[in-house]
N, C-alpha and C positions, 0 to 999 in steps of 0.2 A: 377269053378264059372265064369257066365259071367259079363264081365267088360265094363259097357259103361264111357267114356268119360261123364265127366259132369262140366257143367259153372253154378256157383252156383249165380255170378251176386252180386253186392255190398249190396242188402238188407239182402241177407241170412247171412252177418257176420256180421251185427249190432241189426235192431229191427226186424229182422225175423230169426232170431236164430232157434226159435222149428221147424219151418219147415222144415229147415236143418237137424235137429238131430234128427227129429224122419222120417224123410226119411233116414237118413244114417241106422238106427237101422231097419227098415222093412225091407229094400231092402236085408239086410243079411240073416235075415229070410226067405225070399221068395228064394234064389238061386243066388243073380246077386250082383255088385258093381258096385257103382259110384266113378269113380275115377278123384280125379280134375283136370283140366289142370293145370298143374304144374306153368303156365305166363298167366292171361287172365287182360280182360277188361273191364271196363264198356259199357255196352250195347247201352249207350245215349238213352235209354228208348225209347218210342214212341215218343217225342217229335223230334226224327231225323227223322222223317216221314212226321211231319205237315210241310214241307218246301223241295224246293230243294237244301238245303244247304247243298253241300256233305259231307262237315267237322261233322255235326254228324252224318255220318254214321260209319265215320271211327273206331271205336271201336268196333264196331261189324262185322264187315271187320277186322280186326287185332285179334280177337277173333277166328272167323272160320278160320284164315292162322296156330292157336296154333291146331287148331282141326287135318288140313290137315297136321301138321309137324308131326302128330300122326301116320298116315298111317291109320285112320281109316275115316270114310265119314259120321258120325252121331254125335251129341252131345245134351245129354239129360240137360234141364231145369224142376226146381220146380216154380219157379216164370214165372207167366205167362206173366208178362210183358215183362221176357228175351227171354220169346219165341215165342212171337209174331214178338218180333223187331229182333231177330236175321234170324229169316223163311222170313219174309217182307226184310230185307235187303237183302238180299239172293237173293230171288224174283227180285227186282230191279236193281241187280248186272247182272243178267243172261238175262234181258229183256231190259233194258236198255244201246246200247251201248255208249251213250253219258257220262252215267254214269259210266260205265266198267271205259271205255277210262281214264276219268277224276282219276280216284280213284287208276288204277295202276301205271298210271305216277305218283301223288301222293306220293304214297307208294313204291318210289324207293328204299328204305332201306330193306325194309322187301320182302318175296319170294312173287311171282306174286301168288295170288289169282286163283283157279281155279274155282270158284263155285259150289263145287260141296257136299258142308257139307248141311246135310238134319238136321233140328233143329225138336227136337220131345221132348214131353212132358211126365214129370214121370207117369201122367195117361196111356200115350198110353202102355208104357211098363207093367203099370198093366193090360192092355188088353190082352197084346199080350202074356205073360205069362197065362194068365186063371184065371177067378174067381174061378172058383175050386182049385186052389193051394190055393189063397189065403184066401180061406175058412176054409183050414184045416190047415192055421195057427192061427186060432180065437182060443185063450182060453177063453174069456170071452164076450162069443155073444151077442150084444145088444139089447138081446128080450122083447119086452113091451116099445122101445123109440121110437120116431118118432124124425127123422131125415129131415131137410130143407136144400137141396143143393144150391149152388149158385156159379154161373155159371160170375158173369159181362161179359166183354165185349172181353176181350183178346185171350181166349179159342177157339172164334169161332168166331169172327169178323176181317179183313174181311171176306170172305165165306172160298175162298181159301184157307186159315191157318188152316180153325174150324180141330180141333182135333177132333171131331164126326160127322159121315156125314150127322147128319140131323144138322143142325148149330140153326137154327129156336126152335127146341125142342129135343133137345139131353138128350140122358138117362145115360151116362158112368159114374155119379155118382152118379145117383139112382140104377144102376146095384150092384156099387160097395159098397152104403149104405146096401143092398140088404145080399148081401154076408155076410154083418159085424150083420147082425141077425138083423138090426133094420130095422122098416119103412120109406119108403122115402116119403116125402108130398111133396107136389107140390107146389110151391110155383109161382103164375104168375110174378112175380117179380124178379125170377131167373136168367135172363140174361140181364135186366135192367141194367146201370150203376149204379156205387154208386157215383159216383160226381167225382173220381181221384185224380186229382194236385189241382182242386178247394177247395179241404181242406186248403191250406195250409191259402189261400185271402178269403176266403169265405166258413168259417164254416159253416154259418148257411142254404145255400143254400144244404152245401153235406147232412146237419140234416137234412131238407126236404126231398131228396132223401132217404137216409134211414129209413126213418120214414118211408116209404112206404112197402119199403123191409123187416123190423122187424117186419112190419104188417100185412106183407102178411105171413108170416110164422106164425106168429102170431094167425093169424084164421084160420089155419090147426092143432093149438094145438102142434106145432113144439119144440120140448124139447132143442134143438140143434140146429146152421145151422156151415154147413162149406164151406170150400171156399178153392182156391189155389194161390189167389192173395194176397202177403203182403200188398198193395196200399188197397183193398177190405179191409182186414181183419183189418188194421189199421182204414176204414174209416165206417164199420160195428159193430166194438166194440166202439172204443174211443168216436164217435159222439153218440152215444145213449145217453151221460151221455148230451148233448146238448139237442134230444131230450125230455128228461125226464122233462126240465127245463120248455119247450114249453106245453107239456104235462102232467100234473103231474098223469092222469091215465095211461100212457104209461104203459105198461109190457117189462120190460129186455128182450132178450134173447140172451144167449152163443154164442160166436162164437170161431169155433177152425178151422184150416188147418185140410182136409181129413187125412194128414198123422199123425197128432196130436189122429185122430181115431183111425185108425189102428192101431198105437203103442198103445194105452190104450186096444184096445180086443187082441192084441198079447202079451201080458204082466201079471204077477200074480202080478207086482210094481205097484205101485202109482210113474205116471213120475213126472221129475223133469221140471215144465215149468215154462219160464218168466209169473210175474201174468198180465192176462188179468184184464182191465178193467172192462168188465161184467163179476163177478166172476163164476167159471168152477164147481167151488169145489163141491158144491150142482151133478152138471150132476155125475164128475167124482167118488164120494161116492156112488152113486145111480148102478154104472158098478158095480165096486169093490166088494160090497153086494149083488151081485146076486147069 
């Protein structure tokens, strides 16, 4: 079985648990393991980006030296925000030598940094593996749903990071909607932001934002949308129940983690997931009963 390294990043062990766990449970089925770095870090999220403050880079600098103590040169992320900021630090580490300079001296405690860990995302390895494999691990294909991908900002911003080479209009999860028997709708709002950290000071501005995005999926008749950002999925469910209040003809709609998919067509169970605020249960009976 192949075994990638994987930094799971402080979301995935508190309010983004199913992402975690139902990627641990596909990846076995499909042939491969994610296995964790035994000591990692928090990644200082994007926010070590918006400054030259090198002090938040450093945890994602002392994350990729746990990679290199591996002996291997990759480490797979599910949250896209760890994989933006670990691939972007990276990036700045090798381009930068003001910053190299700055960050090894720094860091005289721990082994010198070589730059050389490539950060890649659980999607990519569903590429690279083949939607045919993972085709034929569908037991309960999702034919007659239409599915609304959603893509924010992390995935494929800046250009250089994007996980798909068309950044602008990437299809890697409409391919992999595709695969799982359902339809993929389009949604123009698909790699739009959902508002981010602005949830935390200003709900009402990320409810606007969303309102857009559950709209836009919305008039494609979208059963579903999924996403691979905890920060997204938190600000795509939770704020609905804001917009609803704005709007009272608003229509709901579901949202789950791609890998939240997967596991429900590779499974004859009913999973076991933290409840969503816009309730699931409705979509996931609807699989089940096929």
């Amino acid at each position: 079985m192949i075994e990638y390294n994987y930094f799971p990043g402080c979301t995935l062990k508190t309010t983004g648990k199913d992402l975690e766990k139902s990627a641990l449970k596909i990846s076995e089925k499909l042939g491969f393991k994610l296995v964790e770095l035994p000591r990692w870090h928090c990644c200082g999220t994007v926010a070590s980006l918006s400054t030259d403050n090198k002090m938040h880079s450093l945890g994602a600098i002392r994350t990729m030296i746990r990679v290199q103590e591996t002996g291997d040169e990759k480490v797979v992320s599910l949250c896209s925000i760890c994989y933006n900021t670990l691939k972007r630090v990276n990036n700045v580490f090798n381009t930068d030598p003001e910053f190299k300079d700055a960050v090894v001296k720094f860091m005289d405690d721990e082994p010198e940094y070589q730059g050389n860990v490539e950060s890649i995302h659980f999607l990519q390895i569903l590429r690279e593996i083949g939607f045919d494999k993972i085709k034929s691990a569908v037991k309960r294909p999702l034919n007659g749903m239409k599915i609304a991908p959603y893509y924010g900002c992390l995935l494929l911003r800046p250009k250089e990071i994007s996980i798909d080479e068309n950044y602008e209009s990437p299809t890697i999860l409409e391919e992999l909607i595709e695969t799982l028997g359902a339809e993929p709708v389009d949604n123009p709002y698909k790699i739009e932001c959902c508002g981010s950290y602005e949830t935390v000071h200003n709900p009402q501005q990320v409810a606007s934002m969303v309102f857009n995005i559950i709209e836009g999926a919305g008039k494609v008749d979208a059963d579903l949308i999924i996403t691979s950002c905890p920060l997204c999925h938190f600000n795509l469910d939770n704020r609905q129940a804001i917009v609803k209040q704005i709007n009272p003809d608003f229509m709901p709609i579901p949202v789950l983690y791609f890998t939240q998919l997967m596991e429900l067509t590779f499974s004859e169970q009913k999973p076991e997931w933290q409840k969503n605020v816009i309730p699931v249960d409705e979509f996931v009976e609807k699989v089940l009963n096929k």
